[in-house]
BALOBA-1460 file (C-alpha; in Angstrom, 3 decimals):
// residues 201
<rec num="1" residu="x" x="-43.668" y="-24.562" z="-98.603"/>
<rec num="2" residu="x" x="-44.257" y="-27.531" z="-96.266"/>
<rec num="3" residu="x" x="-47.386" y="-26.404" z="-93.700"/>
<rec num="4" residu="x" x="-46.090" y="-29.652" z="-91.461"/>
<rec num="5" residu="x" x="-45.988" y="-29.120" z="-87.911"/>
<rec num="6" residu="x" x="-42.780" y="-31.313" z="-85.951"/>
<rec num="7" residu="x" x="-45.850" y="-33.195" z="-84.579"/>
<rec num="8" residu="x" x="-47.016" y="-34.098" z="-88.159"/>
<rec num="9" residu="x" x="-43.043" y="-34.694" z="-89.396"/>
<rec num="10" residu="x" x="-42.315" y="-36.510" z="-85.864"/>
<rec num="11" residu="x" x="-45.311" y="-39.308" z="-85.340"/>
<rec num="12" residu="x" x="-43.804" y="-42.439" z="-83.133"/>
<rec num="13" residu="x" x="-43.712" y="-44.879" z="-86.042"/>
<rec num="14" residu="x" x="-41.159" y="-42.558" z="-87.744"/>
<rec num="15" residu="x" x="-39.460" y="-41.536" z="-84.651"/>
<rec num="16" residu="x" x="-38.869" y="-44.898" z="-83.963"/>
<rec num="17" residu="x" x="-37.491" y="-46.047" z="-87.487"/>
<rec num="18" residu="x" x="-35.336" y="-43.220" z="-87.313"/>
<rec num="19" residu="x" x="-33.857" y="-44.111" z="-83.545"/>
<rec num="20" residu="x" x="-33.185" y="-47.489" z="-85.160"/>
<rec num="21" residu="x" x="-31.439" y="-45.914" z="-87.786"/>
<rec num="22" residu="x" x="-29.212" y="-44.249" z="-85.512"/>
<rec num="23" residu="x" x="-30.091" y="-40.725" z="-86.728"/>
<rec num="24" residu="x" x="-28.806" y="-37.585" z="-84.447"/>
<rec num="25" residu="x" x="-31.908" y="-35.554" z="-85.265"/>
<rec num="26" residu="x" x="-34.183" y="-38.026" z="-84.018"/>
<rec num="27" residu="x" x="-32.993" y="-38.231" z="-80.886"/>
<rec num="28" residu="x" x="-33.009" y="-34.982" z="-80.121"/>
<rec num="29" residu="x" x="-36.767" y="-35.144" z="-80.838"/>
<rec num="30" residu="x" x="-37.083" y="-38.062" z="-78.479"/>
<rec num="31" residu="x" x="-35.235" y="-35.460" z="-75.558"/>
<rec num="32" residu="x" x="-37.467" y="-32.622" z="-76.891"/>
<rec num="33" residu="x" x="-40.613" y="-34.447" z="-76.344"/>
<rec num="34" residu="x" x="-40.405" y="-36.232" z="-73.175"/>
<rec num="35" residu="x" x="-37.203" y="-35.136" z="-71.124"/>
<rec num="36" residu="x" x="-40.070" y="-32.905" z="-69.102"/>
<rec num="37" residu="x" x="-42.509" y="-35.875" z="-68.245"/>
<rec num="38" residu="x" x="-39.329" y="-38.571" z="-67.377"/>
<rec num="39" residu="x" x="-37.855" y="-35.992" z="-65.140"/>
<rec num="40" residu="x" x="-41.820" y="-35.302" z="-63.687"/>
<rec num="41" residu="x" x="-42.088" y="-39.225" z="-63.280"/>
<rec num="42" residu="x" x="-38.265" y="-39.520" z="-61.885"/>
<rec num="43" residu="x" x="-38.709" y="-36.648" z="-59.026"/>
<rec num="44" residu="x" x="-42.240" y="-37.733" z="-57.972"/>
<rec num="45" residu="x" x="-40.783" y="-41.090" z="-57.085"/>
<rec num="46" residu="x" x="-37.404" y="-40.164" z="-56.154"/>
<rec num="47" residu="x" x="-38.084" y="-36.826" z="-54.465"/>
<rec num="48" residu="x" x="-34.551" y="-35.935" z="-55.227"/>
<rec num="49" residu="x" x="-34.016" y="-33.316" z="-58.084"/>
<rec num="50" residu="x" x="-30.193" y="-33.963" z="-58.508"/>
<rec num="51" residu="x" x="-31.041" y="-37.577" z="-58.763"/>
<rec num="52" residu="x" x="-33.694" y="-36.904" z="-61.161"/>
<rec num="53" residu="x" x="-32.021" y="-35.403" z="-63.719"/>
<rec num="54" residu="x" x="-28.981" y="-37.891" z="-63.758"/>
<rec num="55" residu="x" x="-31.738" y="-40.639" z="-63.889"/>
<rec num="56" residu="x" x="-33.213" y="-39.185" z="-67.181"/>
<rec num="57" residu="x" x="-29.912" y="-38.821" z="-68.432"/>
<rec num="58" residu="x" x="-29.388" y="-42.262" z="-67.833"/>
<rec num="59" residu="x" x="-33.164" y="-42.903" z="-68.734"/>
<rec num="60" residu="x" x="-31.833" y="-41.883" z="-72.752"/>
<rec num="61" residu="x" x="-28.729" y="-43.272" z="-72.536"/>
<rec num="62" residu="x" x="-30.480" y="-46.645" z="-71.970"/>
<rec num="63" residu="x" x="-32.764" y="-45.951" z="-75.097"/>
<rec num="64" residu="x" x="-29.855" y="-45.181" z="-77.203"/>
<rec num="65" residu="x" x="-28.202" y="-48.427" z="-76.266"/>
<rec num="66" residu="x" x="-31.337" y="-50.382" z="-76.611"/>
<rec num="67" residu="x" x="-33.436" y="-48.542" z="-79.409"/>
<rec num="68" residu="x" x="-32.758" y="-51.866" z="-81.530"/>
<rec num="69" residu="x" x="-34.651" y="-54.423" z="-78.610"/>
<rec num="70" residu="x" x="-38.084" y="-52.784" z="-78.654"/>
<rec num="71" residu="x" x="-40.330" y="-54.296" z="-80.196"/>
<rec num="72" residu="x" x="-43.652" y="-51.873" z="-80.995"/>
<rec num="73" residu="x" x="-45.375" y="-54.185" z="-78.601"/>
<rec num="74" residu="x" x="-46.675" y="-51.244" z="-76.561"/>
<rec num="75" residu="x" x="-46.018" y="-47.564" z="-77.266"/>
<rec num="76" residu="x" x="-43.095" y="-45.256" z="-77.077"/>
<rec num="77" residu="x" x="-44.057" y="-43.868" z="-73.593"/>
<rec num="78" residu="x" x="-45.140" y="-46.574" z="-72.117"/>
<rec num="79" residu="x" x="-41.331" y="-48.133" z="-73.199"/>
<rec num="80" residu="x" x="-39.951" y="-45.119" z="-71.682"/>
<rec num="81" residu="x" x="-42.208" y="-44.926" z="-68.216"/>
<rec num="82" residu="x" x="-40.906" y="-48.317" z="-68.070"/>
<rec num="83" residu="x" x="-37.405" y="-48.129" z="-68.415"/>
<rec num="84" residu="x" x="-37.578" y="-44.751" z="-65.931"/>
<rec num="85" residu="x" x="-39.584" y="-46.442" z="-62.879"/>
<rec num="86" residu="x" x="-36.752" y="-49.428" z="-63.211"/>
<rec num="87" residu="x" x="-33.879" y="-47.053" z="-62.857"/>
<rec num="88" residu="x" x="-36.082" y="-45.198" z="-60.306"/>
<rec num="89" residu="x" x="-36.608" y="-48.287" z="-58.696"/>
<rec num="90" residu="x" x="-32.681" y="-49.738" z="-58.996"/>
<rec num="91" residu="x" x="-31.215" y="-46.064" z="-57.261"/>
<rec num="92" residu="x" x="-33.196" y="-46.892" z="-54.468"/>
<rec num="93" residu="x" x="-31.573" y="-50.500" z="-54.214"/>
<rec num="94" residu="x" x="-28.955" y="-49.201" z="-55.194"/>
<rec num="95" residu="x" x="-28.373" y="-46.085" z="-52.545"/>
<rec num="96" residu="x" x="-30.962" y="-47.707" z="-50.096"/>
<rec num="97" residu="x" x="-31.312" y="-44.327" z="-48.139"/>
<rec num="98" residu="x" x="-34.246" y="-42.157" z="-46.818"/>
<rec num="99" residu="x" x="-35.981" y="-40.193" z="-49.785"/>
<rec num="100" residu="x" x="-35.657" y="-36.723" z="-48.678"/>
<rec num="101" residu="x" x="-37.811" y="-33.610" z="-48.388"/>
<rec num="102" residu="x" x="-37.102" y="-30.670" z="-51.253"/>
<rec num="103" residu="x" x="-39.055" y="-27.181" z="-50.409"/>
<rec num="104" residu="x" x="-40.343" y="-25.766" z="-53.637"/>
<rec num="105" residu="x" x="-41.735" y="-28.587" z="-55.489"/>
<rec num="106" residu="x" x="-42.447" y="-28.435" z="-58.925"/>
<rec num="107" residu="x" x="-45.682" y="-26.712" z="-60.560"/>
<rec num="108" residu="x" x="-47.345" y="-30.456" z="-61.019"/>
<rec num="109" residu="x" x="-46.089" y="-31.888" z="-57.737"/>
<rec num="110" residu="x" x="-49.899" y="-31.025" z="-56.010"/>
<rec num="111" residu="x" x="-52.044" y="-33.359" z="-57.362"/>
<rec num="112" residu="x" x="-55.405" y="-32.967" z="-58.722"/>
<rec num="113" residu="x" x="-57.346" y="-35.131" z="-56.406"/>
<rec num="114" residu="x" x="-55.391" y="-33.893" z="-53.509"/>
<rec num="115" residu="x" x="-55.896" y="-29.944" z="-53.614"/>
<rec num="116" residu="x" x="-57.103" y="-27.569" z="-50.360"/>
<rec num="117" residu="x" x="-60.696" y="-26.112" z="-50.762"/>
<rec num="118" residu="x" x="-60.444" y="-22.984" z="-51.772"/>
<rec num="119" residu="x" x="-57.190" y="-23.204" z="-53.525"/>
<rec num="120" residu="x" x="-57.849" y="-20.680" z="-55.962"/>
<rec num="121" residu="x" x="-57.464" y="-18.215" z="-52.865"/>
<rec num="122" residu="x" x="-54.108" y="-16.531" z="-53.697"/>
<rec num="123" residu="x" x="-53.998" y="-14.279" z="-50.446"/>
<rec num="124" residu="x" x="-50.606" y="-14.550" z="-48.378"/>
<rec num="125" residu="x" x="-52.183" y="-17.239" z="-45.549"/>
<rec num="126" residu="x" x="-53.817" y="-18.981" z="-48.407"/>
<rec num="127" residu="x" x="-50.401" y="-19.783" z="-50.420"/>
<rec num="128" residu="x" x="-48.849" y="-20.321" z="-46.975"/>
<rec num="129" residu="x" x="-51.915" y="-23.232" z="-46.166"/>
<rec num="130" residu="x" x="-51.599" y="-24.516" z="-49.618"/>
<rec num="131" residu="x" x="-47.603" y="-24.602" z="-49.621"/>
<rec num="132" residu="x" x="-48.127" y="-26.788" z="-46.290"/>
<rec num="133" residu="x" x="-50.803" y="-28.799" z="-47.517"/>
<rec num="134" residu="x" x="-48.915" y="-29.992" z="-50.382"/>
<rec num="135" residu="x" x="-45.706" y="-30.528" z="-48.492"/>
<rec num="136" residu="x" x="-47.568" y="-32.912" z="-45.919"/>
<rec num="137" residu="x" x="-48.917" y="-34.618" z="-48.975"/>
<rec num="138" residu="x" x="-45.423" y="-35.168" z="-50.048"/>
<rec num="139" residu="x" x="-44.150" y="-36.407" z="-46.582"/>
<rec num="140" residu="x" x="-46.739" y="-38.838" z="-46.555"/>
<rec num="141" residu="x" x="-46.191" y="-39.945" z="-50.174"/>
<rec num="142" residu="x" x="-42.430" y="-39.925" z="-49.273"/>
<rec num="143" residu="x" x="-43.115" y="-42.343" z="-46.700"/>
<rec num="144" residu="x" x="-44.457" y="-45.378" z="-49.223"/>
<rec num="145" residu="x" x="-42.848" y="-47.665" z="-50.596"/>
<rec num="146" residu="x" x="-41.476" y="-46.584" z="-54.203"/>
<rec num="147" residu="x" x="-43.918" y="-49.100" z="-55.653"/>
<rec num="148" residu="x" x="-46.753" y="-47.990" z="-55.157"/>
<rec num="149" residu="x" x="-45.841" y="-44.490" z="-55.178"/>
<rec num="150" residu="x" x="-44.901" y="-45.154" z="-58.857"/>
<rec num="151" residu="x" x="-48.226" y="-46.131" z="-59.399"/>
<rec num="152" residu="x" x="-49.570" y="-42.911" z="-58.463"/>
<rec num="153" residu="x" x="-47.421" y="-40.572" z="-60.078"/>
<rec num="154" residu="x" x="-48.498" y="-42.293" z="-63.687"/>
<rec num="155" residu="x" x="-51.668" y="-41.746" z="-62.886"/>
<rec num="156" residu="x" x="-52.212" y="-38.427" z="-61.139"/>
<rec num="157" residu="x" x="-49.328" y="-36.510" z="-62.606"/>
<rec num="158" residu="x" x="-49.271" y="-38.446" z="-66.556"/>
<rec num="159" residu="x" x="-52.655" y="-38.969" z="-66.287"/>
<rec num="160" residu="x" x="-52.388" y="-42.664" z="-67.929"/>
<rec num="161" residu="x" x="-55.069" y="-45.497" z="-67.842"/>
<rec num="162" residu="x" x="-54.754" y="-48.219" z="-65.830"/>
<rec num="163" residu="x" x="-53.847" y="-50.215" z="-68.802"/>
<rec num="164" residu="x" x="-51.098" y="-48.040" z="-69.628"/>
<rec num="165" residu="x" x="-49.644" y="-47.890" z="-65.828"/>
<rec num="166" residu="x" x="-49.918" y="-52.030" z="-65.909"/>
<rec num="167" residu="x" x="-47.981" y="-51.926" z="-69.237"/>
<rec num="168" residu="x" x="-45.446" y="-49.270" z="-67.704"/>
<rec num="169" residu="x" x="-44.747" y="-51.369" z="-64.497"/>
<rec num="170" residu="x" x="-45.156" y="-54.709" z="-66.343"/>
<rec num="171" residu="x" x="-47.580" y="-55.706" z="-63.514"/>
<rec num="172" residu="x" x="-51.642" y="-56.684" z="-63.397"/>
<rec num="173" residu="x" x="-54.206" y="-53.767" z="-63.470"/>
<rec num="174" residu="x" x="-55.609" y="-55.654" z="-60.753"/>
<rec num="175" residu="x" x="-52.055" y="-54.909" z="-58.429"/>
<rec num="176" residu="x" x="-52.081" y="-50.973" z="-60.044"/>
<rec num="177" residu="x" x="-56.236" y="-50.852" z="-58.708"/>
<rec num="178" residu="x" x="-54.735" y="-51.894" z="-55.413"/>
<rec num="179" residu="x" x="-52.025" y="-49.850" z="-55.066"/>
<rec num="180" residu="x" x="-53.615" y="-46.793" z="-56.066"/>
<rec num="181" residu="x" x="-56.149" y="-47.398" z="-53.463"/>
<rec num="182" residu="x" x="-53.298" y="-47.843" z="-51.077"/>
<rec num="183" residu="x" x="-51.965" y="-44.441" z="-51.824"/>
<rec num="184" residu="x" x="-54.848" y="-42.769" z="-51.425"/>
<rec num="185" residu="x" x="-56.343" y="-44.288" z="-48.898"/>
<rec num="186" residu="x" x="-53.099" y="-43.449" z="-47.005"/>
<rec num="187" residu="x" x="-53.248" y="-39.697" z="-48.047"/>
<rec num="188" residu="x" x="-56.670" y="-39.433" z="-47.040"/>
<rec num="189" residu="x" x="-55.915" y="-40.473" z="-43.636"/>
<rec num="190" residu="x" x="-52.711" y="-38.827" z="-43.449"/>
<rec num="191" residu="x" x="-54.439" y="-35.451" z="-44.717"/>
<rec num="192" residu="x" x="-57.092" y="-35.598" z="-42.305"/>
<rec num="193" residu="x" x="-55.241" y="-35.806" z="-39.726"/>
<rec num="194" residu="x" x="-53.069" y="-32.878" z="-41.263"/>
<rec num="195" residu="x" x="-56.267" y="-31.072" z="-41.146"/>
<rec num="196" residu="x" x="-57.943" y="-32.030" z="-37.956"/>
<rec num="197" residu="x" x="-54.743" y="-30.807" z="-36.417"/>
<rec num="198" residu="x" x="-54.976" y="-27.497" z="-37.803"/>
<rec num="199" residu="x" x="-58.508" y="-27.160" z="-36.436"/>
<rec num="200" residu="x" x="-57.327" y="-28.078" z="-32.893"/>
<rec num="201" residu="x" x="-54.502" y="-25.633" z="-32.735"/>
């Protein structure tokens, strides 16, 4: 009996030769491992769940269509980040509306530079502080342009090198540096004043 893990049956070079070859099972490997992280990278620049998941949907469709034009230049991922931040990027063209506001963001939504002191507090006014905290985050985020806001999701929520976010966005790591210092320069500002305020009142 075969001790071989999905992960050891599944590696990209083989996932990709078998998307190429049009084969059912493959795909549904390709859904399996990164329907999650598209949707992650869709809602974090969207902000709209609804639009999220018909974006991913799309995101795959796209793949299935164009499995045969990539080219193993760059990896898998980075193919798909790609292809999601352009849809991303062509709904909001596309709809050319205000990015709205959802309450209960997902679990990775708070990012890891970004986090209250003391958030390991769990008591009622705690949550409640940390539940506003993270939705002024969001507000301010919401308020960038989808660019740059990109940028930062590949980074803070996928944890990717700047390398990997140039690749993604087809853009110099010099612009991704400056971006990402854009965001979170604007956070920081935007989060101290969040915070000043609460001292005040």
């Amino acid at each position: 009996m075969s001790n071989k893990t999905d992960k050891d049956l599944w590696d990209e070079k083989r996932l990709v030769s078998c998307l190429k070859q049009g084969q059912e099972e493959a795909f549904r490997m390709l859904i399996r491992q990164f329907q999650g992280r598209l949707f992650g990278i869709a809602y974090g620049i969207t902000l709209d769940r609804e639009e999220s998941r018909d974006i991913v949907q799309e995101v795959f469709l796209k793949v299935h269509r164009n499995i045969h034009g990539f080219r193993e230049e760059s990896k898998l991922s980075t193919w798909l980040y790609r292809i999601t931040v352009n849809v991303c990027l062509n709904w909001q063209r596309r709809w050319k509306r205000r990015f709205r506001w959802h309450h209960q963001p997902l679990e990775r939504e708070k990012a890891r530079d970004y986090q209250e002191p003391g958030a390991d507090d769990d008591s009622p006014g705690k949550l409640y502080e940390q539940k506003e905290f993270a939705k002024k985050m969001w507000q301010t985020l919401e308020a960038l342009p989808a660019e740059s806001r990109a940028a930062f999701v590949l980074k803070e929520m996928e944890g990717l090198s700047y390398e990997e976010i140039s690749q993604a966005l087809n853009i110099k790591k010099g612009t991704v540096s400056s971006r990402l210092f854009y965001v979170r320069k604007k956070l920081r500002e935007e989060l101290k004043k969040y915070l000043e305020g609460k001292e005040r009142s």
